[in-house]
GUBA-64268 format. One record per residue (C-alpha): residue number from 1; residue in one letter; chain; y negated, x, z negated. Coordinates in nm, 2 decimals. Layout:
% GUBA-64268
<node num="NUM" residu="A" chaine="A" north="Y" east="X" up="Z"/>
...
//
This chain:
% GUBA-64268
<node num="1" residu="X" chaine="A" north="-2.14" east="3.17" up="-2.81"/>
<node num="2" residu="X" chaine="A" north="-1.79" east="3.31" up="-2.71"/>
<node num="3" residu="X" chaine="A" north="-1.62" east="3.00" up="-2.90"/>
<node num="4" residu="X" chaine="A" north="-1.87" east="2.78" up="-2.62"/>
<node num="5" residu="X" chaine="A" north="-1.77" east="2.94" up="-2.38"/>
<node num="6" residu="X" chaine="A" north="-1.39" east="2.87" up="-2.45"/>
<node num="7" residu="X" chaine="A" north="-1.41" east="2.54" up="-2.58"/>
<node num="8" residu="X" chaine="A" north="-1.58" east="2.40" up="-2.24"/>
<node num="9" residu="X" chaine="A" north="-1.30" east="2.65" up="-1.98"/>
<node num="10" residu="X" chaine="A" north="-1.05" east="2.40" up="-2.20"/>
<node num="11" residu="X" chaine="A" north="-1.25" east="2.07" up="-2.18"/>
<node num="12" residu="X" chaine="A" north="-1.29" east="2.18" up="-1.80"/>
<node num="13" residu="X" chaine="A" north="-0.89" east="2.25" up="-1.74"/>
<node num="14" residu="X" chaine="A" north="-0.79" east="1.88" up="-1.97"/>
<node num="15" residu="X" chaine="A" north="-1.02" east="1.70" up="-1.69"/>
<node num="16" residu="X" chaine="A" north="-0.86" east="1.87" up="-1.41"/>
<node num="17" residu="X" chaine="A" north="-0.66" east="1.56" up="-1.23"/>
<node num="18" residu="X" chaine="A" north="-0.29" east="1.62" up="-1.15"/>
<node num="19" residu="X" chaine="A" north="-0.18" east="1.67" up="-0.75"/>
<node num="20" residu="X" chaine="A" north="-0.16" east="1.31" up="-0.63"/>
<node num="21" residu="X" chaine="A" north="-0.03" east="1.17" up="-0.28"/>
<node num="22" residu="X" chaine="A" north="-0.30" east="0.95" up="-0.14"/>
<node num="23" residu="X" chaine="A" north="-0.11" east="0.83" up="0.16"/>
<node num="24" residu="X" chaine="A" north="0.25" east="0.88" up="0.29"/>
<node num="25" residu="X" chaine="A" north="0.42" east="0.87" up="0.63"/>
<node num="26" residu="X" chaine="A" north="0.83" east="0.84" up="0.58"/>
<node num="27" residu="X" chaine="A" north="1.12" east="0.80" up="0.77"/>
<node num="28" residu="X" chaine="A" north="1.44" east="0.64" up="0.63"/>
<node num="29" residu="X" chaine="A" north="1.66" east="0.41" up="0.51"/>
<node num="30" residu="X" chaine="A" north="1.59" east="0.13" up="0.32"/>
<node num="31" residu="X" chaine="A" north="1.83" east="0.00" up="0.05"/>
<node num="32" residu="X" chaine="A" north="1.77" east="-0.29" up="-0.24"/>
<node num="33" residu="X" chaine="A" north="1.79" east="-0.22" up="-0.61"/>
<node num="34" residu="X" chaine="A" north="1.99" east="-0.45" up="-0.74"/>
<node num="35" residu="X" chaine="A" north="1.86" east="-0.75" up="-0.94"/>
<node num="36" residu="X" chaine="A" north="1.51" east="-0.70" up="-0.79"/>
<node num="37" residu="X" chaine="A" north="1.24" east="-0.76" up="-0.51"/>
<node num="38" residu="X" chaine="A" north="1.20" east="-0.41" up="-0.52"/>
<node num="39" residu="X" chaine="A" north="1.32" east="-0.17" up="-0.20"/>
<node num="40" residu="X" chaine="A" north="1.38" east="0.18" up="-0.21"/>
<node num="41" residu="X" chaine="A" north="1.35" east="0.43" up="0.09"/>
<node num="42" residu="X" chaine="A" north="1.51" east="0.74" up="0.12"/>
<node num="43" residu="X" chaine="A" north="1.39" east="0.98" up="0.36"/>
<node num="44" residu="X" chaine="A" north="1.62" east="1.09" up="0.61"/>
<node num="45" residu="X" chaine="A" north="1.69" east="1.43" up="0.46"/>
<node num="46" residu="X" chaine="A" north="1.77" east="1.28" up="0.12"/>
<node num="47" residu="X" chaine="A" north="1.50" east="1.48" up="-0.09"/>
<node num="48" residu="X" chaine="A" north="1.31" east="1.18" up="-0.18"/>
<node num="49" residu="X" chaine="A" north="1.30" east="0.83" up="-0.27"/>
<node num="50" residu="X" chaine="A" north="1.05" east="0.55" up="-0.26"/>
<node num="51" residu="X" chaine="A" north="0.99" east="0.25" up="-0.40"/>
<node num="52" residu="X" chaine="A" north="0.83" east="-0.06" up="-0.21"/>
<node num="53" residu="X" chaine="A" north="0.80" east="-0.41" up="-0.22"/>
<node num="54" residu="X" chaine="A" north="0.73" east="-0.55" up="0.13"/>
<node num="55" residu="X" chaine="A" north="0.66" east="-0.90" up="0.28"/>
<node num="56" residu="X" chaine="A" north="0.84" east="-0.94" up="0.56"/>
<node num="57" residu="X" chaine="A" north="1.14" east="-0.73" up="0.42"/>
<node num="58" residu="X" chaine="A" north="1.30" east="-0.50" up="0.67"/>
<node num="59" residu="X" chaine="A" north="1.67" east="-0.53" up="0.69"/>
<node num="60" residu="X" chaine="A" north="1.90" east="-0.34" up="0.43"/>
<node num="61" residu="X" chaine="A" north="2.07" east="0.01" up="0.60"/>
<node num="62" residu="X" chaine="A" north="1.85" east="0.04" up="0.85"/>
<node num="63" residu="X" chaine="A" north="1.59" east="0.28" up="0.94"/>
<node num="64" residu="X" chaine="A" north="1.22" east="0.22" up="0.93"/>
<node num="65" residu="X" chaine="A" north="0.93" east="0.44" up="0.95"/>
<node num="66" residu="X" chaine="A" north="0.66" east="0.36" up="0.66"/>
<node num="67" residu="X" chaine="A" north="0.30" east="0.40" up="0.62"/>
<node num="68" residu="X" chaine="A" north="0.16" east="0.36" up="0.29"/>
<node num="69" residu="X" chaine="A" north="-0.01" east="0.46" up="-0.01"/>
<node num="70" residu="X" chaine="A" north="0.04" east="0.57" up="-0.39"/>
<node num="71" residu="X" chaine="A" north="0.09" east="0.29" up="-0.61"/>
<node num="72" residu="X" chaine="A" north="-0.16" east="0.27" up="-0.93"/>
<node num="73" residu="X" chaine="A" north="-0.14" east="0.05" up="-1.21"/>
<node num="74" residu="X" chaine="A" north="0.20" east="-0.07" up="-1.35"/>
<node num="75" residu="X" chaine="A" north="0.46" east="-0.11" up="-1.12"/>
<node num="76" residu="X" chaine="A" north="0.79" east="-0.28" up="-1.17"/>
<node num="77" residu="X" chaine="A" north="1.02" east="-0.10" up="-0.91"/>
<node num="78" residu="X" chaine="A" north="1.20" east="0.13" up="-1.19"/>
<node num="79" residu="X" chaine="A" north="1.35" east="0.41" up="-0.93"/>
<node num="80" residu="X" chaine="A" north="1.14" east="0.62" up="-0.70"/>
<node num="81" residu="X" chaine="A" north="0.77" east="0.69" up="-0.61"/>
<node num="82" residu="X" chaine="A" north="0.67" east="0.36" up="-0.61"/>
<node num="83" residu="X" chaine="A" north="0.36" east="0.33" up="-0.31"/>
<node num="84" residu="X" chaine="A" north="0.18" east="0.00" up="-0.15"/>
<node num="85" residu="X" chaine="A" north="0.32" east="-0.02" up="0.21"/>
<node num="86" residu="X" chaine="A" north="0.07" east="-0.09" up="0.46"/>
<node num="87" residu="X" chaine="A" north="0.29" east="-0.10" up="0.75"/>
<node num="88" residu="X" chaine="A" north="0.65" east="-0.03" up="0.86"/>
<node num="89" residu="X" chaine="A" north="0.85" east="-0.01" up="1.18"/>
<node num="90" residu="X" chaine="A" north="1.20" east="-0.06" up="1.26"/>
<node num="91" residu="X" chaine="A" north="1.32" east="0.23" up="1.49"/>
<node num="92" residu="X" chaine="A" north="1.63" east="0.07" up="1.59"/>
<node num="93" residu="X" chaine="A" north="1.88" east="0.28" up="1.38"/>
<node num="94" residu="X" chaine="A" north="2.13" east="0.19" up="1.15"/>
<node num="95" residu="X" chaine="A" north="2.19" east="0.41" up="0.80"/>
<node num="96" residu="X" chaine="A" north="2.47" east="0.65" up="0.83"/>
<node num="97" residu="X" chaine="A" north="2.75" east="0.50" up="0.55"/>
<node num="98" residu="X" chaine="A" north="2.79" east="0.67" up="0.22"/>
<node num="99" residu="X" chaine="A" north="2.96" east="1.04" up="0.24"/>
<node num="100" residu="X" chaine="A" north="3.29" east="1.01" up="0.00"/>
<node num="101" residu="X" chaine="A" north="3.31" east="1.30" up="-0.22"/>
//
C-alpha cells in the first residue's frame, strides 16, 4: 500500500507542467540575426531577449513596445524566447549604440 502511495506522489510530480509565460508585454530594442527573418528584442534593461518574426517589420535599433505570446511548436529563430507577436509600437526612440569594453 505504502509503495501506492509513492508511486502515484511520483506519477503526480512527472505530470506537473513546467512555469510557462502565456503572454508578454516588452520594451526594447529590436535587432536582426543575421542570415535570417528572424528579430530579436532585448528589453531595455538587457536581462532578456526575444525572438520574433513580424510582418510589417519594425525598423532595426529602434525601440518598440511588444505584445505577444509564447511560441509552441518548432521555431526557427535560434537565439532568445522565441513568442508570436500580436502587436507592436514604435515609441519613437532610437537604441543607445553598443558600450565598448
Amino acid at each position: 500500500m505504502f509503495a501506492l502511495i509513492i508511486l502515484h506522489i511520483v506519477l503526480m510530480a512527472q505530470n506537473k507542467s513546467k512555469f510557462e509565460i502565456t503572454e508578454v508585454r516588452a520594451t526594447g530594442c529590436v535587432h536582426r540575426v543575421a542570415d535570417s527573418q528572424c528579430l530579436l528584442l532585448e528589453t531595455l534593461d538587457g536581462s532578456t531577449i526575444y525572438s520574433f518574426i513580424a510582418a510589417p517589420k519594425p525598423d532595426l535599433d529602434t525601440v518598440i513596445t511588444i505584445q505577444g505570446k509564447s511560441h509552441r511548436g518548432r521555431n526557427v529563430c535560434k537565439q532568445g524566447i522565441p513568442i508570436d507577436i500580436v502587436d507592436w509600437e514604435p515609441t519613437g526612440q532610437m537604441c543607445a549604440p553598443p558600450q565598448k569594453k
